[in-house]
N, C-alpha and C positions, 0 to 999 in steps of 0.2 A: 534486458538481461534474460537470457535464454533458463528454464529452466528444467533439469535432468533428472525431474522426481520420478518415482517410480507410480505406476499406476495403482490407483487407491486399493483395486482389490489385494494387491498382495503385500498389503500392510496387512499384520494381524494386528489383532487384539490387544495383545502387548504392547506392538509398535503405538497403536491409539490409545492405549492409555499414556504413552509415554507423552506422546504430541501433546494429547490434552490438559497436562499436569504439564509442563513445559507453557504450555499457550499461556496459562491461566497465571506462573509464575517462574519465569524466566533465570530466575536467581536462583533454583533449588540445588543443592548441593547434588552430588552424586547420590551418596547413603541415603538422604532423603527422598529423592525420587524413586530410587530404589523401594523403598519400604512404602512409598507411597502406592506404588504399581506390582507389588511384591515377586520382586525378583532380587537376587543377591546383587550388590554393588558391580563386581567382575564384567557380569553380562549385561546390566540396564547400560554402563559406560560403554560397551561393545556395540549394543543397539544405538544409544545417540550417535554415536561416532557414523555408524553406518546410515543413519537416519539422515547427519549434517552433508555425509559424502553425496549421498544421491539425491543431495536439494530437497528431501523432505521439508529441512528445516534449514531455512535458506538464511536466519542471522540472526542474534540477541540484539533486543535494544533496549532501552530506555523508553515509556510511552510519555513525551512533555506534554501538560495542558498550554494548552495556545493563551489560554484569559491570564494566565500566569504568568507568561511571557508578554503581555499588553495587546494580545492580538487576538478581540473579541470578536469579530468578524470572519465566518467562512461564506467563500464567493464560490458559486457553481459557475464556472463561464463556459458557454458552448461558442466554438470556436467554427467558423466555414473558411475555409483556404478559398484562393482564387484561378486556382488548377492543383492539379493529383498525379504529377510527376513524380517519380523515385526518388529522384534527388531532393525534390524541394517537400516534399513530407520528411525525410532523413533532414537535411534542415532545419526545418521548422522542428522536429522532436527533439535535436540537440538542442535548440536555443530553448527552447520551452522549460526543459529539463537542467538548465541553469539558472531559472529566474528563484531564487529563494521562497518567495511568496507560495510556490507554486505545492503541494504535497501531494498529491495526484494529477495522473493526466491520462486518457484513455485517446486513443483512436478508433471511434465508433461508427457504427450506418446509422441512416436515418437522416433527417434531414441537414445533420450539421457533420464539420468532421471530426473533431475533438470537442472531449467535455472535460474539461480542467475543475480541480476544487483547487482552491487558495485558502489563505488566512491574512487579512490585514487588519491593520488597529481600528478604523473606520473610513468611513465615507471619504474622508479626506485623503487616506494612505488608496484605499481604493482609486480615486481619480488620480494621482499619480502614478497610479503600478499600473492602469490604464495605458495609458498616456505614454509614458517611459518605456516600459516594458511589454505587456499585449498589444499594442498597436504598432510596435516594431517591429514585431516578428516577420521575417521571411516568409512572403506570402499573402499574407493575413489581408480576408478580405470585409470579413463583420463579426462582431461579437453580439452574445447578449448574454446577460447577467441575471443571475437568482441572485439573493440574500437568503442565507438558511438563517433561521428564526430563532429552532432551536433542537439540538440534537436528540433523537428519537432513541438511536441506539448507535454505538459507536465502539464496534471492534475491528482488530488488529488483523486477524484470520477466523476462521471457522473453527470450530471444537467437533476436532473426529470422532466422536465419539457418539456427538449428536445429527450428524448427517450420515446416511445413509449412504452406499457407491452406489451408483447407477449402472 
């Protein structure tokens, strides 16, 4: 998904505190963020709205924990294709991008071509979503697999507020 945001410097101030108080709690009412970023209700709504349009703020969610859901397990899998044709990279990122398990996937340099994170219940759902799944991909010529241990730090986006624009 392409995205239409505007370049960071000409977010102000406002705009980043809006993002930031939005990142951190996606469910704020209007009034509320309003008075949070202090601006009257009329224009903070004015500002989101022009925020959501130009993919500042590309969608509300929900954040589910994975161990909640029975699914203690995040897999790092670096993925090498076995050629780097248009089509079959376009391929390969569609199938990829319907496997469920899958909640990240990048196409990177370096020695591999994709590095996928997942989420499975264990070792056992892992050799299946192997099997079934990553090794049917279109293309697909090796994998290898990290086990993350344990989450270090785990956010959604960045908080504007505290990164600087380059």
């Amino acid at each position: 998904m392409a995205i239409k945001a505007r370049r960071s410097e000409e977010l102000d101030q406002i705009d980043r505190r809006i993002l930031s108080a939005l990142n951190e709690d996606g469910r704020l009412t209007i009034n509320a963020l309003a008075e949070k970023v202090g601006l009257s209700p009329s224009p903070c709504w004015t500002r989101v709205k022009r925020l959501e349009e130009n993919g500042a703020i590309e969608k509300y969610v929900a954040v589910l924990n994975h161990r909640a859901l029975g699914l203690d397990n995040v897999v790092f899998i670096e993925i090498t294709l076995d050629k780097h044709d248009d089509k079959l990279l376009d391929r390969f990122g569609e199938a990829l991008a319907r496997i469920p398990e899958v909640v990240e996937a990048y196409l990177v340099t370096g020695d591999y071509d994709y590095l996928v994170k997942a989420v499975v219940s264990g070792t056992e759902h892992y050799e299946r979503f192997l099997r079934e799944k990553i090794y049917r991909l279109p293309g697909m010529r090796q994998s290898r697999t990290t086990f993350g241990l344990r989450a270090l730090k785990r956010a959604i986006s960045v908080d504007p507020l505290q990164i600087a624009p380059v």
